[in-house]
N, C-alpha and C positions, 0 to 999 in steps of 0.2 A: 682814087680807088677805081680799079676795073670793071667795068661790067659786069664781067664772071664772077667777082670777089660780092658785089653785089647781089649776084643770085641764090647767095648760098644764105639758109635759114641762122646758121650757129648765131648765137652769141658773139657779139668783136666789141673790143676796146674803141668807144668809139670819142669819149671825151676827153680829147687831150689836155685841153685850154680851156682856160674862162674864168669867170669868177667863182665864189663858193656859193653853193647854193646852200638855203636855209639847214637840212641836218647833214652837209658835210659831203664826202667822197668814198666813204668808209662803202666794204662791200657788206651787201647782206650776209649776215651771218647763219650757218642753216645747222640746225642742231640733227647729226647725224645719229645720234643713240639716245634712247627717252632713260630718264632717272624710274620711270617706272615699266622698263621692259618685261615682258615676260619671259621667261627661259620658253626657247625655242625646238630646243630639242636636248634632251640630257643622253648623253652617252657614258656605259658603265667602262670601268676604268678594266686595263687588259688582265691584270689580276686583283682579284677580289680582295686576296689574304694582304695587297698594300693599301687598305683603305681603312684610313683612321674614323673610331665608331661614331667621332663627330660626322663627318664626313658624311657615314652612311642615314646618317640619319636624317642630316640635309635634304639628301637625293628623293627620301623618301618620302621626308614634308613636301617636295615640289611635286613626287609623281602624285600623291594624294592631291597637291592645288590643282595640277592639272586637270587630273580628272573630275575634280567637283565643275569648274570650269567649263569641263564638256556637259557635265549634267545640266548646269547650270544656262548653258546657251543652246539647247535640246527645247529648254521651256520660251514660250513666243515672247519677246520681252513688251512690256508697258513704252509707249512712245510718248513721249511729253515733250510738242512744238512751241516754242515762245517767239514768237513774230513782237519785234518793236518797230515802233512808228517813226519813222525820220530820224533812228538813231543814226548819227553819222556815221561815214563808211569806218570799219577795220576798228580794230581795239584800242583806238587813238582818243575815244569818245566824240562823238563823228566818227570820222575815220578815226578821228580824235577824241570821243565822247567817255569812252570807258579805258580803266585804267591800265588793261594786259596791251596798250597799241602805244603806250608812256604818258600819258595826260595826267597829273597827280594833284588836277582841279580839283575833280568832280569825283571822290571815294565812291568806286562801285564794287568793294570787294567780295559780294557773292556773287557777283558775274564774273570776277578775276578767278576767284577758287576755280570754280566749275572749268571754266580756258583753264591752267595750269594744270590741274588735272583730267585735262581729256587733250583734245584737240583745238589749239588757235590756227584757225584756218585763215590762211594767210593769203591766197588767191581767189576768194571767195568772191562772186561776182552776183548780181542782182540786176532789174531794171532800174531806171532810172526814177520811177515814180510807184504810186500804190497800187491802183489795180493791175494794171499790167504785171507787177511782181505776183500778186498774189491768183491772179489767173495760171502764173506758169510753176507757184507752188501748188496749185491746186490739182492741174493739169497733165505739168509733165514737161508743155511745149512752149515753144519760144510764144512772144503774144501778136510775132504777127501772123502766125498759125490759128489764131484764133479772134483774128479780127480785134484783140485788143491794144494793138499798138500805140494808139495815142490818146494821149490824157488819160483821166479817170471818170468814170463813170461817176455821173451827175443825179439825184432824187429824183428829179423830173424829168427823166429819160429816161423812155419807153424801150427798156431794152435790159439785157442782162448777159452774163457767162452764157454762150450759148448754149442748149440742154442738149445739145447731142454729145458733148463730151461727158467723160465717165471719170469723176473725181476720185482725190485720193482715199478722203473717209471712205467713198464706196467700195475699192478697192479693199481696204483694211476690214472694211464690216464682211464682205467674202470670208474673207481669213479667219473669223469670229470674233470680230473688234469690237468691244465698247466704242463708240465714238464721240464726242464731244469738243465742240466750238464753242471758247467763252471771248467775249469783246466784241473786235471788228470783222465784217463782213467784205462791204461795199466789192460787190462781187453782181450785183441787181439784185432788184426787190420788186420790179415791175407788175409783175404777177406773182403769185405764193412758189411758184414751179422753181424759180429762182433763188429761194431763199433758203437758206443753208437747212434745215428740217426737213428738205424736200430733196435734199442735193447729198444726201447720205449720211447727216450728223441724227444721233440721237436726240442731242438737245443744244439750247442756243441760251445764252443773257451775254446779252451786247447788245449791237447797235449795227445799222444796215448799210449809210450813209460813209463818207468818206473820213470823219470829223466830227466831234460835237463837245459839248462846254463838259467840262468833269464834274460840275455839282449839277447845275439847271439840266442837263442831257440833252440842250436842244439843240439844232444843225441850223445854222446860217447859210444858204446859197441864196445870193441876192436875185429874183427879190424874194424867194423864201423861207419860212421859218416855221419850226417843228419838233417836236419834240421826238428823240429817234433812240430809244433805248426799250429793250425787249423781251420778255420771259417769251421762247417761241413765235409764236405768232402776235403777242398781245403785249400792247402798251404797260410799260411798270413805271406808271404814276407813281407808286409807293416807295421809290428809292432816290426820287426829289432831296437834293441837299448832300447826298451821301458820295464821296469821291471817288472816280469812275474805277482809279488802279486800287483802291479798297475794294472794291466792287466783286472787282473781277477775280480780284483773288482772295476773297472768301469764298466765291464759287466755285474755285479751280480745288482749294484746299477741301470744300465740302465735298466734289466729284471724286477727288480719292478717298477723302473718311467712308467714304460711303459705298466705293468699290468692291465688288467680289472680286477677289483679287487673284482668282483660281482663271477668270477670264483676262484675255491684254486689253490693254485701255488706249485708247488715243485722243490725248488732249490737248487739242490746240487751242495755246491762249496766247490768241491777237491782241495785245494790250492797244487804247490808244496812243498811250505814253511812247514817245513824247512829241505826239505830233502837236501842233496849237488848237487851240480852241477857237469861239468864235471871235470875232473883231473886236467887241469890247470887252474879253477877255483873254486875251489872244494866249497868254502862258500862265494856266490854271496850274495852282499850288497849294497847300494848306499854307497859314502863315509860319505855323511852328516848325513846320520841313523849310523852308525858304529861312528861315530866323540862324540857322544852323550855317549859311552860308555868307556872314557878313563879311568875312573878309574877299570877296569877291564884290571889285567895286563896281561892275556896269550888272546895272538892275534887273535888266532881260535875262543876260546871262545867269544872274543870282536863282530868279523863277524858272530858269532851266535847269541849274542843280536840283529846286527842291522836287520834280517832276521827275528828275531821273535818278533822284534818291530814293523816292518811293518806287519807282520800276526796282530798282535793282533790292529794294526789300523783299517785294515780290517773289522774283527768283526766290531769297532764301526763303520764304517760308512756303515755296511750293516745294523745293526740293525736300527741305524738313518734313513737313505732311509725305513723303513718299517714305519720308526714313520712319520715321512712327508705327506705318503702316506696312515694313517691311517692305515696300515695294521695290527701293532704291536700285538693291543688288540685280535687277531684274528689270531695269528701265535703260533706255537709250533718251537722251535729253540733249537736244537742240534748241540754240538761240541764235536768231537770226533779226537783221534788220534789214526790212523791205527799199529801203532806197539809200542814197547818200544823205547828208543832214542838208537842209535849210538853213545857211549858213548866214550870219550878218545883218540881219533883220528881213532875208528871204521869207515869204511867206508867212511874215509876224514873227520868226522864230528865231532861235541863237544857239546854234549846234555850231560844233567846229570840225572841218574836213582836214585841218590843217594836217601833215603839209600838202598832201593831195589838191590836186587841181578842179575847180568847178562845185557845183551844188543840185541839191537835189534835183530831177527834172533836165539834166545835164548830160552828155553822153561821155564827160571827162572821169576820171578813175576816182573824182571825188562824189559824182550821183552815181556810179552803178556798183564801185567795190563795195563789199560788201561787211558789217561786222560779223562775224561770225562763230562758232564753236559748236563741239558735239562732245557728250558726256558719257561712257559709259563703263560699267564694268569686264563688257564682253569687246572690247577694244586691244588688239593685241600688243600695240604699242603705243597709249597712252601718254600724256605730259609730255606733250612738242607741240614745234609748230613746223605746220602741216604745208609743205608748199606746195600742194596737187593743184591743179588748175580745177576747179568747181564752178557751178553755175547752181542758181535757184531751182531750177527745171529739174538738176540731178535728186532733189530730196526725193519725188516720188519712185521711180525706181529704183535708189537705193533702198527706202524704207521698206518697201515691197520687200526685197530680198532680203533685209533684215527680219520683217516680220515672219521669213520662211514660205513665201511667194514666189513664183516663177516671174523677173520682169524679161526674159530674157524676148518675149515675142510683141514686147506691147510697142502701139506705133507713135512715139512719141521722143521729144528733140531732148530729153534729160536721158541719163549713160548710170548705170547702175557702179555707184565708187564706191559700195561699202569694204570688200576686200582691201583696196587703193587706198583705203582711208585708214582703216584697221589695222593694216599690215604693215605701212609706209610704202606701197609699191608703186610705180609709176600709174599717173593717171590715163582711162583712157582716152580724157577728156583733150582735145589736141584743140579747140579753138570754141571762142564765146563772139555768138551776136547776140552785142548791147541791145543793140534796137535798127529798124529802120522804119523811120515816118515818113512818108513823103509828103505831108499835109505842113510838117516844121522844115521840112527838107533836110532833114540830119537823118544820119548814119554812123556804126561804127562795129569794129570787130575787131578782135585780137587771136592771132595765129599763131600758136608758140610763145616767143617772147616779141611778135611785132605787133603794132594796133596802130589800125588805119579810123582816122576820124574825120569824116566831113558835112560840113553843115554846124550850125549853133544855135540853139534856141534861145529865144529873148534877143537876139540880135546881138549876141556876144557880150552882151551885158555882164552876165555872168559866168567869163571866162576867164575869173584870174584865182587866188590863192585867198581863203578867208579860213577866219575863225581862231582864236588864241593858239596856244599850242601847250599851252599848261607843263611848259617845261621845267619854269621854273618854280612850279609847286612840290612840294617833296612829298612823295609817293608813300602811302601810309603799308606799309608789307605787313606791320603786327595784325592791321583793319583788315588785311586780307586772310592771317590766316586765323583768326579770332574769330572771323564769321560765322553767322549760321551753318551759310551754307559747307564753309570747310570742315566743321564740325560733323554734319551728316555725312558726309563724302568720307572722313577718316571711318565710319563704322564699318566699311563696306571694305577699306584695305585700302583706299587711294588719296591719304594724304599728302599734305603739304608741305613742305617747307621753306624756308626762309634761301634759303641757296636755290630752289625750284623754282622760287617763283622772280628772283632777279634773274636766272639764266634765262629763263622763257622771256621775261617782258624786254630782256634786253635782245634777245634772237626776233622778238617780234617789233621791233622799231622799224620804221619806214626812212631808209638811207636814201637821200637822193645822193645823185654826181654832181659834179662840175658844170655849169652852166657855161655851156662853148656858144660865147656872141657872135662868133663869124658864122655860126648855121643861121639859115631864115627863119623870121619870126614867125609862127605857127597862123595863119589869118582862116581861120575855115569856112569864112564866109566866100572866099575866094578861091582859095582850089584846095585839095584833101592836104593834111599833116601826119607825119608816119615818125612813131615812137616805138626805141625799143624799152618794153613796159617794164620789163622784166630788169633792167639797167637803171630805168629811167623811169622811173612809177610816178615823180611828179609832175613830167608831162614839160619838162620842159625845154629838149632840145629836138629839133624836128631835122627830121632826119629822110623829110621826103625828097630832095636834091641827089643825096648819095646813095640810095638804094632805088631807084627806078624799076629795077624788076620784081622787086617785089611790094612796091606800091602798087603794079598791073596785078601782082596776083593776087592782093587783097583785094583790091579791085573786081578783079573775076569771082572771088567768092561771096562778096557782098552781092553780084549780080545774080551768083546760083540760087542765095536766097531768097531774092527779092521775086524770082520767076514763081518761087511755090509759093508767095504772101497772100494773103484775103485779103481784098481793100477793109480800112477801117469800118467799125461798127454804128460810130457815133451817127447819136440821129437829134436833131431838135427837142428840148424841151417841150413838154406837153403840160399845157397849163392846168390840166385834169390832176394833177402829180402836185398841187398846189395845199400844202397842210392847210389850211386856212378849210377846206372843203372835206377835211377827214378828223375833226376834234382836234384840230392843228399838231397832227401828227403825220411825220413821213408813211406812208401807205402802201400797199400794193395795192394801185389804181386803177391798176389792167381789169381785174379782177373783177370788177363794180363799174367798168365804162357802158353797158347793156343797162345797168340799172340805175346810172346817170340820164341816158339818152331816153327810154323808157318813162320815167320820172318827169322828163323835159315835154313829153308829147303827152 
């Protein structure tokens, strides 16, 4: 191949040879028309007098749907954000974790409904790990615009989101938002200025840390331990025993019982599910949800079904409580998971990215893709999957603009897709940076359909392919549409059906190609690897030998980013930040180090 052939962006045929790789050669399938379109524009017929009185009457029920429609998205809608913890990338459950990406392990069908009838966002990208995600859901901007590029923010680090930025709640409460954060924070808690009540949420029950056990609520960072669970500002000793995703979503379901529903609502519920807990209990479950999965014979795996069978109850009785409440028809509902999964007893845990490549903390398509979907009734082309190119960052300026907000002036790295996404119209999103550390010395970015990757964290350890693939468990479709949640969703006019939802999960499967052995093996400890994503999603033929010029031009734009980056934040653990010194609970320490040193003299 020439030079010139190489400079050019298109898409090519690029694996002739090789072996079969794990789901075959098949091309992605891309569902051109939704089962639930809306009539786009009705034109009346050139004479009236040939129009049968069925006919007219059709015309009429649509120009009435229509317009309720317009009335109906005139009103500010209700936002209800669900952030899961380590759910594997894509609707694979991991990537492989939930049922709409083909996994028919792990029955999550009221997260399937909800995807089937909205949006499976099928290019959906995230960071690699927690904070960094949820600083650029928070913010807008990539994280190393904001100093949070690497790792996660630790208890005993004297540091937080830094307060010159202007969060999304804050943004929404402008608008006249209720606002409300239930679950995970870990965003800092160093001083109170930090912590989500201070940062534009009306009210908080959760937890501030990264992680914590789902009955005891305490947080293990060696050497500390603490108890880190919160009504606002103040320790809730009183919910000792009680399981964390119960928790969370009794509160989520009591913040809309309890709504004025004349005002919009924004509720983001951070579950910690399903990240792990602490060391010696690393995959908290009830026994009677884990008892449900005996035919699943590796035991890890087993306490990971019974944790992401209670998330995905979750969902349905949050979405149920909207429908109760009438709110349903008049909400936008987003689920999202903040990293790739922890893959293979990664991190104590057992998600599967399968077939995608890498794990959480990873810069391969199996820690940063994303699973994802969006819910609503003001969507104008519904039930597909979604191939726009998305990023974490774009939620805030989309939702802005859905809330009826101008994002068009704010200065920040997310692109406002709600039309693009609503409409099916090209994204304006033409390219995603993963991340850049210089501290792990990795890198990566995706330009279209190319993605330049260099650098590997853990020293490559964890660079190859994990996690079951639950293919051949057979997919429960009656459990998908017998759900809660598809239950509530048909009141509102966006049912399910049984041909909807094998079209979608089968348009949303992840096809890899041909595995061509005569390309070189990807080493990215040793020089950068160049994938086309979009061809080649599992990462497995490197194709930095045959396109040279445009490995220099990912090249050049990874450099244009790295010119505007903030060196990292992190700073040393402070042993003042030590629960053992606060009723052995995690603390805002900052706050009390004057009347520490004070005390001392």
């Amino acid at each position: 191949m020439s030079e010139d052939d190489s400079s050019r962006w298109e898409v090519s045929p690029l694996f002739a040879s090789g072996k079969r790789n794990r789901a075959g050669a098949e091309k992605i399938v891309s569902s051109s028309r939704s089962p639930h379109a809306c009539l786009r524009s009705i034109k009346g017929p050139k004479k009236a007098e040939t129009m049968h009185p069925r006919e007219i009457v059709q015309r009429t029920l649509s120009l009435i749907l229509l317009l309720a429609v317009h009335v109906t998205s005139a009103k500010q809608p209700h936002i209800i954000f669900i952030l899961a913890d380590d759910l594997a990338t894509s609707f694979h459950q991991g990537w492989n974790d939930v049922g709409f990406h083909g996994s028919g392990q792990i029955p999550t069908p009221n997260i399937d409904a909800l995807a089937y009838s909205g949006l499976l966002l099928d290019r959906y990208y995230v960071t690699p790990i927690c904070t960094p995600s949820r600083s650029a859901l928070m913010t807008g901007k990539y994280p190393i615009h904001t100093g949070m590029q690497h790792g996660v923010l630790k208890g005993a680090e004297p540091r937080g989101l830094p307060l010159r930025e202007k969060l999304l709640p804050e943004y929404l409460r402008e608008l006249g938002y209720n606002t409300h954060i239930v679950g995970k924070w870990h965003l800092g808690f160093y001083k109170k200025e930090y912590t989500p009540t201070y940062r534009g949420f009306d009210t908080h029950i959760g937890f501030w840390t990264g992680h914590h056990d789902y009955f005891d609520h305490t947080a293990v960072e060696n050497p500390y331990w603490g108890l880190d669970i919160r009504r606002g500002m103040q320790p809730a000793w009183d919910l000792h025993g009680q399981y964390s995703t119960d928790i969370f979503t009794k509160e989520a379901v009591r913040l809309i019982d309890n709504h004025n529903s004349s005002r919009p609502m924004f509720l983001y519920l951070a579950h910690a599910a399903v990240h792990s807990g602490n060391p010696y209990n690393p995959l908290p479950a009830p026994d009677e949800e884990v008892a449900k999965f005996n035919n699943i014979f590796d035991y890890n795996r087993r306490r990971f079904a019974g944790m992401l069978s209670k998330l995905d109850q979750s969902v349905g009785q949050v979405v149920d409580a909207l429908r109760k409440r009438d709110m349903l028809r008049d909400s936008i509902i987003i689920f999202s998971s903040d990293n790739g999964g922890p893959a293979a007893g990664f991190n104590l845990n057992a998600a599967s990215n399968w077939p995608l490549r890498g794990v959480k903390n990873t810069l391969w398509e199996g820690g940063v893709r994303g699973t994802g979907l969006i819910w609503s009734p003001r969507l104008v082309r519904p039930g597909r999957v979604s191939r726009q190119m998305l990023h974490i960052t774009d939620w805030l300026p989309t939702l802005i603009t859905a809330a009826g907000g101008d994002s068009s002036n704010l200065t920040v790295d997310g692109m406002d897709l709600w039309n693009a996404l609503s409409e099916d119209t090209e994204s304006p999103r033409a390219n995603v940076l993963h991340n850049i550390d210089d501290i792990y010395g990795v890198s990566a970015i995706t330009v279209g359909d190319w993605k330049l990757i260099r650098g590997s964290t853990y020293k490559g350890v964890w660079d190859g392919w994990y996690g079951p693939s639950g293919r051949e468990w057979v997919y429960d479709v009656d459990g998908v549409i017998s759900s809660t949640t598809a239950h509530a969703i048909a009141s509102v006019g966006l049912g399910i059906t049984t041909d909807v939802v094998l079209m979608l999960r089968e348009n949303a499967l992840i096809k890899c190609p041909l595995r061509n052995d005569s390309l070189p093996i990807c080493k990215p400890l040793e020089e950068a690897c160049l994938f086309n994503i979009y061809q080649d999603p599992c990462e497995d033929n490197n194709l930095v030998k045959q396109f040279p010029t445009i490995v220099r031009k990912l090249q050049d734009e990874l450099k244009k980013f790295n010119s505007s980056a903030l060196l990292p934040g992190n700073l040393p653990w402070d042993s003042k930040g030590d629960p053992n010194l606060w009723d052995h609970t995690w603390n805002n320490f900052g706050d009390y180090i004057n009347v520490m040193v004070n005390a001392a003299t």
